[in-house]
C-alpha positions as CSV (number, residue, x, y, z in Angstrom):
1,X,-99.9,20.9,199.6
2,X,-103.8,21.0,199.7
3,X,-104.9,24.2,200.3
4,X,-108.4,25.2,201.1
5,X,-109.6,27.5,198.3
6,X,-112.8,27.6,198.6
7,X,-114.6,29.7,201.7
8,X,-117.6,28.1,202.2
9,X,-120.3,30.0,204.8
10,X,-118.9,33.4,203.7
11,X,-121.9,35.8,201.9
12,X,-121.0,38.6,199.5
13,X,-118.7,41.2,200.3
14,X,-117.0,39.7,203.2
15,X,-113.7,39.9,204.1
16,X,-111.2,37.4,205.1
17,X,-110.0,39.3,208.6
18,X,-111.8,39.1,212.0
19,X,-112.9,41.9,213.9
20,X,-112.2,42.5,217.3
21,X,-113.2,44.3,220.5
22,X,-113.2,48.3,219.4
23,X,-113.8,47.0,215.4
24,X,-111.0,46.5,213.0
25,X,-108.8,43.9,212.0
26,X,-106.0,42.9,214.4
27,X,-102.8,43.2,212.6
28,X,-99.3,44.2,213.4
29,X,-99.0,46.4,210.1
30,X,-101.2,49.8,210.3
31,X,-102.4,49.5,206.9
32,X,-102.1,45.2,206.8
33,X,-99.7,43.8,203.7
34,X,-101.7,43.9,200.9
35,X,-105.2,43.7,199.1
36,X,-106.7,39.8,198.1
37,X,-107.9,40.2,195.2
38,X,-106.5,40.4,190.9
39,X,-107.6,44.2,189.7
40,X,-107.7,43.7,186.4
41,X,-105.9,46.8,184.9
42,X,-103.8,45.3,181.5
43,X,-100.7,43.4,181.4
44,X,-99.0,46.3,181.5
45,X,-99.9,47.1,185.2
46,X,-98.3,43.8,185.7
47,X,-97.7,44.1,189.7
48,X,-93.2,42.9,190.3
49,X,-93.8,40.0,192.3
50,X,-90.1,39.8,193.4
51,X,-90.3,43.5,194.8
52,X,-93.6,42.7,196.2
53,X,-91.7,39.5,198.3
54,X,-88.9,41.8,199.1
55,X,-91.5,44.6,200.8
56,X,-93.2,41.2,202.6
57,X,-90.1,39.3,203.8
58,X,-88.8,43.0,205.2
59,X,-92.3,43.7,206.9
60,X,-92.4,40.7,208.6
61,X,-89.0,39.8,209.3
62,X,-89.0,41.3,212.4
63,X,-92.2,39.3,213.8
64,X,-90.7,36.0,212.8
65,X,-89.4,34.0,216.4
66,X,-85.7,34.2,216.6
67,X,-84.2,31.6,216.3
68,X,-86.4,30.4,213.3
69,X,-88.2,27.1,214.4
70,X,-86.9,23.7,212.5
71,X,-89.0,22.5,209.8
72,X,-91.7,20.5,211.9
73,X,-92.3,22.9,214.2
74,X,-92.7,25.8,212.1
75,X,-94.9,23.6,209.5
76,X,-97.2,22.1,212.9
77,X,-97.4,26.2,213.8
78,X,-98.4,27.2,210.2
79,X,-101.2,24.5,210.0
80,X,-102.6,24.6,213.7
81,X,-102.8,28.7,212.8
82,X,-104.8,28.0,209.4
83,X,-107.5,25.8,211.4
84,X,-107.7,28.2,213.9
85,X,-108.2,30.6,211.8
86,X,-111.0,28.8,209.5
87,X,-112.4,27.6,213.0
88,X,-112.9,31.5,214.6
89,X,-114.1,32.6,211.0
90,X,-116.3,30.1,209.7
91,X,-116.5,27.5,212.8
92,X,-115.7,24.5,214.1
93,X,-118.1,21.8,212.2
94,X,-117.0,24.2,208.5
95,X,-116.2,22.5,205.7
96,X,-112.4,24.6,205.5
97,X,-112.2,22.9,208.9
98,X,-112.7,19.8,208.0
99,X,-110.9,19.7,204.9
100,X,-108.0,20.7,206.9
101,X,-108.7,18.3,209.5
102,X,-108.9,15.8,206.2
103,X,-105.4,16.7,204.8
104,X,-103.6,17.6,207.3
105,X,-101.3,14.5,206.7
106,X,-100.6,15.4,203.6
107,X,-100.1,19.2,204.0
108,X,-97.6,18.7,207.1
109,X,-95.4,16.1,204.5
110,X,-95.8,18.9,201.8
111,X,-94.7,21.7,203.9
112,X,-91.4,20.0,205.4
113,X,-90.8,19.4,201.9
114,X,-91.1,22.3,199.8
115,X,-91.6,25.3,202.2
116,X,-89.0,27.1,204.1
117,X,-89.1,27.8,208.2
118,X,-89.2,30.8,207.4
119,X,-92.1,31.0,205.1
120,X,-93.9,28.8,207.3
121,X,-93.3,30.7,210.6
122,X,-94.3,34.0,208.0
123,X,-98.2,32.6,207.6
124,X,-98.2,31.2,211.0
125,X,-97.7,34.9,212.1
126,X,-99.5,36.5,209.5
127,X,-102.8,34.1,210.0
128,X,-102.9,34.7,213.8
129,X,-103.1,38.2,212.9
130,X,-106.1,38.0,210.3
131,X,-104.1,39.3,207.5
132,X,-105.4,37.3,204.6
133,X,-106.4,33.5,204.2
134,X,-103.9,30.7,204.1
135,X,-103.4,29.6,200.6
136,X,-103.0,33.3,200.2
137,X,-100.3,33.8,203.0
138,X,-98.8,31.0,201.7
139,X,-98.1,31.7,198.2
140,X,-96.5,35.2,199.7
141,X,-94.5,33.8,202.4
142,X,-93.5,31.0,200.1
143,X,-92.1,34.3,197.4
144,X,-90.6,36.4,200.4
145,X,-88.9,33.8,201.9
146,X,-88.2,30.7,199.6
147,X,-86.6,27.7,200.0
148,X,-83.4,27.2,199.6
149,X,-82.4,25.1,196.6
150,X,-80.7,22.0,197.6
């Protein structure tokens, strides 16, 4: 899946939410999920990824639609959410935008392959909610709710 790592547009010390009428970021968790970001603190501080997925998938399990979409729905969802995203943050003629617009092919063929529904519907609800960027969301989703093997 080609994921858009780069933020081009974006000065020093910005964030990746949006603000909103009345400030803040709009998110359905008080505190959002999580900080972006590696603190570097020693192997030792090592953060447990699994219990990290396991505090995600149970967060966000809730928001997911019920039933879960199929694969192709819940793939289209996930990447129409990451351009609108990249659209409302760093505009419509952006280079994340177009790079999306580029491989978007290639992403949707990625996704019905190797990402769950479930993970898929988890950034699609997570990006339309300005909690974090899409390769970002993606990787988490992707640990909190894998696909099944098989």
């Amino acid at each position: 899946m080609a994921l858009v790592a780069a933020c081009p547009g974006r000065g020093e010390g910005t964030t990746g939410g949006m603000s909103r009428q009345g400030g803040g970021l709009i998110s359905p968790f008080s505190e959002g999920i999580g900080h972006v970001g590696n603190e570097v603190r020693g192997i030792e501080a090592m953060p447990d990824y699994d219990a990290e997925a396991e505090r995600l998938r149970q967060r966000v399990e809730p928001y997911l639609p019920r039933p879960l979409p199929d694969s192709e729905a819940a793939c289209t969802s996930m990447l129409d959410g990451a351009r609108e995203y990249y659209a409302g943050v760093d505009g419509e003629g952006s280079t994340a935008v177009a790079t999306l617009a580029a491989t978007r092919d290639a992403d949707m063929d990625s996704c019905l392959e190797q990402t769950s529904p479930a993970a898929a519907a988890c950034v699609a609800v997570l990006i339309a909610h300005n909690e974090g960027e899409y390769p970002w969301l993606l990787d988490q989703c992707s640990r909190a709710f894998p696909r099944a093997k098989g």
